[in-house]
N, C-alpha and C positions, 0 to 999 in steps of 0.2 A: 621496557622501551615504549617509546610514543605510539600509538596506531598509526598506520600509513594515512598521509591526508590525501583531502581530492586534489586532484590532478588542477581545477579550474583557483586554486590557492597558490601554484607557482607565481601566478598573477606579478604579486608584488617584488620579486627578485630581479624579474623580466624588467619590469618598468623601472625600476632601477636602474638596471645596466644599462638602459638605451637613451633615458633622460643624463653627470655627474661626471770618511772616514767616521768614527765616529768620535767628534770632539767633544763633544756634549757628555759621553756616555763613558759609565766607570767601567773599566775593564770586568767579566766577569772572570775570566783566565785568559792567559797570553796567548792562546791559540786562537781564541775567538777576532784575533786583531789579523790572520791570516788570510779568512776569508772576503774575499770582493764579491758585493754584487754588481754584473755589467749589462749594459743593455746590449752590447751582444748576445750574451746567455737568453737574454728576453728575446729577443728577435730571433734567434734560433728555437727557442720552444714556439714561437708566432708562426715559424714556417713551417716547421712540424706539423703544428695542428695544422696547418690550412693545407698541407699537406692529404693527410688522413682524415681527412670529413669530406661528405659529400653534402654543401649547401643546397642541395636539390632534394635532402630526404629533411630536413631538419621539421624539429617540431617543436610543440611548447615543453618536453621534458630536456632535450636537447640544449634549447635553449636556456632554462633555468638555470640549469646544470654544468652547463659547457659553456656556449655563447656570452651567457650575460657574464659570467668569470672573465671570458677573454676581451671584453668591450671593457669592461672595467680596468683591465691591466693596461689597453691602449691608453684608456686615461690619465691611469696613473704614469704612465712613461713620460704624456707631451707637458703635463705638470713639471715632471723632474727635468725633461731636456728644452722643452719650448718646442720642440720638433715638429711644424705641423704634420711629417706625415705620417706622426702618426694617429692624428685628425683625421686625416683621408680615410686611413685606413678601418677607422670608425665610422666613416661616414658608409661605409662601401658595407661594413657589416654590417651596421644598422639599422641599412633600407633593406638587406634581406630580411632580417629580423620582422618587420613592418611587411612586408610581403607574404608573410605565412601568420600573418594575424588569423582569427577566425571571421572577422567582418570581409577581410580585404579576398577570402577565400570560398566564403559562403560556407564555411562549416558549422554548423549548428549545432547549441545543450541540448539537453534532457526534453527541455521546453519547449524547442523549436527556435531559438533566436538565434538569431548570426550575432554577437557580439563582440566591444572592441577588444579583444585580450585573448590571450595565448591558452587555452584547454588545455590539461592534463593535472643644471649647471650651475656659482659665487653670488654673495648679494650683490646689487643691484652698487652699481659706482659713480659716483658723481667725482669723476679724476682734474683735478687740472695742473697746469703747466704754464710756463713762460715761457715766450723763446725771445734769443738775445739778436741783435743784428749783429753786424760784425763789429763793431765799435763795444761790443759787451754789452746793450743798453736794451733794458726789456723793450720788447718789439710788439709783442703780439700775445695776449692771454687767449688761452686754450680751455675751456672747459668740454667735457663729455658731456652726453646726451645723459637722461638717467633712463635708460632702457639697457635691456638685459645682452652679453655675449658682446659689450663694446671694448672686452679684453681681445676679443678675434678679429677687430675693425683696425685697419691701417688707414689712418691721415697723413695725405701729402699737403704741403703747404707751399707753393710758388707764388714769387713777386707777380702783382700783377700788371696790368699795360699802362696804369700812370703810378707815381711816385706815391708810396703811404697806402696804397691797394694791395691784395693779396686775393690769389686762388686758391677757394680748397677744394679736394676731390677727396673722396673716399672709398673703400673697398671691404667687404666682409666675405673672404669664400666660404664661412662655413655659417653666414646668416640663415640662411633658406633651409639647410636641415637642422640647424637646431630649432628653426618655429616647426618644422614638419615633427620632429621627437619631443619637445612639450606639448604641441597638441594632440600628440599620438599617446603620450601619457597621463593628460587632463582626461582624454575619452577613456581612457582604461581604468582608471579611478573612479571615474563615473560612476562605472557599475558597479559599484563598493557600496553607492551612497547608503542602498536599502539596509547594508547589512551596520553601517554605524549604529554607537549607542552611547549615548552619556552615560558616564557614574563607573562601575560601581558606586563610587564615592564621591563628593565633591572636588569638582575641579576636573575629573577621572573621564576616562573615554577608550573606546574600543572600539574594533570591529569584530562581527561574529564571523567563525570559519565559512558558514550559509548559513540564509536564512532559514529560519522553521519550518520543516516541510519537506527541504530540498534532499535530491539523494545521494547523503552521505549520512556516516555514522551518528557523529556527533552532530547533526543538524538544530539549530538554534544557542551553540554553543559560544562564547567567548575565543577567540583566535590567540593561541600560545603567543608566547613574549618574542621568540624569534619573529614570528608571523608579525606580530605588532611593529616590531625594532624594523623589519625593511621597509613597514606603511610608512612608520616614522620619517624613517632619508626622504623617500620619495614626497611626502608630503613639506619639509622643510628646503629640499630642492624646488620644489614649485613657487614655492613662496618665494624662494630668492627670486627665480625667474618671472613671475605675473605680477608679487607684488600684493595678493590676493589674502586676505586677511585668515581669510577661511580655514587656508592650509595651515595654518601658521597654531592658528586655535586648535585646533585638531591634535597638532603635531605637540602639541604644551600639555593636552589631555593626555596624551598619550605616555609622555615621560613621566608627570606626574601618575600614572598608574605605576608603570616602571618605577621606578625612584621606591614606591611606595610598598612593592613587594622584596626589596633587597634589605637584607639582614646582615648587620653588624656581627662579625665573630670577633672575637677575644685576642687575635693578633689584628684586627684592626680592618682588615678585608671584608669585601661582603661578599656575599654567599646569597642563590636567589634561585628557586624553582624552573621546570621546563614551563608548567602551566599555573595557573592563579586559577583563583573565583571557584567554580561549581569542576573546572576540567581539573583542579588541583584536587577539592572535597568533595568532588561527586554531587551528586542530586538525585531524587526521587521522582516518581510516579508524579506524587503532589506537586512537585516544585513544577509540572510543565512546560520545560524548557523545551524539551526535547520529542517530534514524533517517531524519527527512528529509535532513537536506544532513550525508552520512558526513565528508567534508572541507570544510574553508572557510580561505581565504588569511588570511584575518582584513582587521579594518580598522580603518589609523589614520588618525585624523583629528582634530585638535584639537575640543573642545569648545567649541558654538555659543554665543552669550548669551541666547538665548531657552530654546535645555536648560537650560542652565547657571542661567535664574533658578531651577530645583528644588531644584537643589542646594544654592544661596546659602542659597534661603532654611531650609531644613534646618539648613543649618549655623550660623541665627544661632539657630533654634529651637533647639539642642544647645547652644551656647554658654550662652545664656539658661538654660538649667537644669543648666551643669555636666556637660556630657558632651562629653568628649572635644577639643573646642575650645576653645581659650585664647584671651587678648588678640591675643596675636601671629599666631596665625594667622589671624584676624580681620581684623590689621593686612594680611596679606598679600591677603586676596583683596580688600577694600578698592584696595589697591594693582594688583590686575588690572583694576580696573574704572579707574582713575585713570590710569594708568601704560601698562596695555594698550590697552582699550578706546580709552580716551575719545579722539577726534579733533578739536581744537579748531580749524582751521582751517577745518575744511567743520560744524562745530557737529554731529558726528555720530558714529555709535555703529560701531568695527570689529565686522563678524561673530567672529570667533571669541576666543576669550580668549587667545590667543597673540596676537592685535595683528594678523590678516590680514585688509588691509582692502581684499580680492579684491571682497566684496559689502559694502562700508560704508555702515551709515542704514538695512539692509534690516531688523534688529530695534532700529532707537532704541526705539521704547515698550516691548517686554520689558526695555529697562534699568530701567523705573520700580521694578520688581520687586527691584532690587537695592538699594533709597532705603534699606532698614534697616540698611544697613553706613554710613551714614549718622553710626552711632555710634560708629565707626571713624576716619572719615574725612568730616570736615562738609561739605566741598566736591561730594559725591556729591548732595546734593540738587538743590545750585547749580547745577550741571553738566547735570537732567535740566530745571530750569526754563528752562534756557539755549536744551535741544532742544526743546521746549515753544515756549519765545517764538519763535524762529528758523521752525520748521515747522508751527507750532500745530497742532498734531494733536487738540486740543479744537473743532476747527470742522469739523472733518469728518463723515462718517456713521458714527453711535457705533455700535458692535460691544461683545460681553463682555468680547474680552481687551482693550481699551481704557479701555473701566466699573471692571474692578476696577484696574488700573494710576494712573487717574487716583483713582480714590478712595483709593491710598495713598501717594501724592503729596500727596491734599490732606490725610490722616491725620498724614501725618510732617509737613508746611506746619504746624498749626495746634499738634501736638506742639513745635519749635522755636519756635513763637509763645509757651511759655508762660513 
């Protein structure tokens, strides 16, 4: 298994969360067609947790862990219902979240810096519209601003006080925090900059876990594929929102290394390590990567399904805007989760994406995570409503990684509904 990373590497989960029937789908078995997902059941695991935490202790492990899961499920809810509130309710966790940063607290690294980030939103639309008078006859073209979150923005439009005039007025309540969580997330990236690196290869880009020097293990190391896969969102979410070229390059580097470590197996699936590069084959004294640990054997091991949901979901954010991902390979990791994964006899989830089902059912609910390949391959829904009805894991003691999981089960449920 992985070494434990540092604590200052939650980083990218964090800023993630705080920035972002089934007709479609062939039955897997007819029980699978039993189960519903509700946002009731979501709002009861919402109240639970807020129940049982004390926002007064939280911290950056809390939050990676916990928080950012349940900021991400709010999201996934007002997506499926429009319901702003539960907007609000995002907004009310996400200024605590930004309240226990370590700038905003004065806590300080190794080094002595208070910096912006935790220790331990669509593209851009240029919408328009006509509207008719009452005679049916276009009246009045509409076009949007091209500036970011004018999906949150309500236009009224009243006659004005002579004949062929008009009032408009407008409204955004949730303008002001979402510029306060992308610039709360452009500073937190910030401090990434040092550790970026082009290459391996051409085209290729990474960030290291720390840079050389700092104290952790693997210092001046390459950052696993999970670790990569969450830079990824949050750097292709910035880009929707600023517009900002940068992110966007980065974010392309980044899939292209991805893309470039996934292996084709023989039923058609790809198959793809937890690390690459030097954390995959190790390095030497000579290779001087490294001041803490000079050499390291390296380590392989297939990539787990709960990693592996970072990556997925990167990959369909990448696809979704034309970077680097095609249909087919789409098709293919689709096919890992169908073909590898899924274990239909014991209704459960193998651990690793190579199909070893040493520890099988130990991550069934991270595969919810994977429902958006969904569009790929309709049966992947089926398949988690199947693990769902079989082990109902909506009657248990709701946790965040559970809250957002089921809320985008019930996002992708009601999207197939329509």
């Amino acid at each position: 298994m992985p070494k434990p990373l540092s604590h200052a590497h939650i980083l990218m989960p964090t800023i993630h969360a705080v920035v972002v029937a089934a007709l479609a789908c062939t039955p897997v078995v007819s029980a699978a067609q039993e189960f519903c997902f509700t946002r009731e059941r979501f709002d009861e695991m919402a109240e639970h947790i807020d129940r049982h935490r004390d926002l007064a202790k939280i911290d950056g492990g809390s939050i990676a862990w916990g928080e950012a899961y349940v900021l991400r499920g709010l999201l996934e809810m007002h997506q499926a219902t429009q319901d702003r509130e539960y907007l609000r309710r995002f907004v009310s966790l996400a200024d605590v979240v930004l309240a226990v940063r370590d700038d905003a607290l004065g806590r300080k690294d190794f080094a002595g810096r208070s910096l912006p980030l935790w220790g331990i939103a669509d593209q851009y639309t240029v919408a328009t519209a006509t509207l008719q008078d009452e005679q049916k006859r276009d009246a009045l073209a509409i076009r949007s601003i091209r500036y970011a979150y004018n999906n949150q923005t309500r236009v009224t439009i009243e006659p004005g006080t002579k004949p062929g005039t008009w009032r408009l007025s407008h409204s955004n309540e949730f303008g002001d925090a979402a510029g306060r969580y992308v610039s709360a997330a452009e500073e937190s990236l910030a401090t990434w900059e040092s550790s970026w690196r082009e290459g391996p290869n051409e085209g290729e880009g990474y960030y290291l876990l720390t840079p050389k020097g700092e104290p952790f293990w693997c210092d001046g190391i390459g950052a696993p594929l999970n670790y990569l896969g969450g830079a990824g969102q949050v750097l292709l979410y910035l880009h929707d929102v600023t517009g900002k070229q940068a992110y966007r390059d980065k974010a392309q580097r980044i899939a292209r290394l991805f893309k470039n470590e996934l292996e084709l197996g023989d039923n058609g699936a790809y198959v793809w390590q937890y690390w690459w590069g030097a954390g995959e084959d190790g390095w030497t004294k000579a290779d001087g990567l490294s001041d803490n640990t000079p050499a390291y054997a390296g380590g392989k091991y297939d990539e787990d399904l709960s990693h592996a949901a970072w990556e997925v979901e990167f990959a369909v954010q990448a696809h979704r805007r034309g970077i680097v991902f095609d249909e087919e390979d789409m098709k293919r990791l689709a096919a890992t989760f169908t073909k590898n994964l899924w274990v239909p006899e014991s209704n459960e989830l193998a651990d690793r994406v190579s199909g070893d089902r040493k520890y099988k059912g130990h991550h069934n609910i991270a595969g919810g995570r994977w429902v958006d390949l969904c569009e790929f391959d309709p049966q992947i829904f089926d398949i988690m409503r199947q693990i769902f009805t079989v082990h109902r894991y909506d009657k248990g003691a709701a946790f965040g990684h559970l809250a957002a999981v089921y809320a985008r089960l019930y996002r992708r449920q009601e999207q197939l509904a329509k």
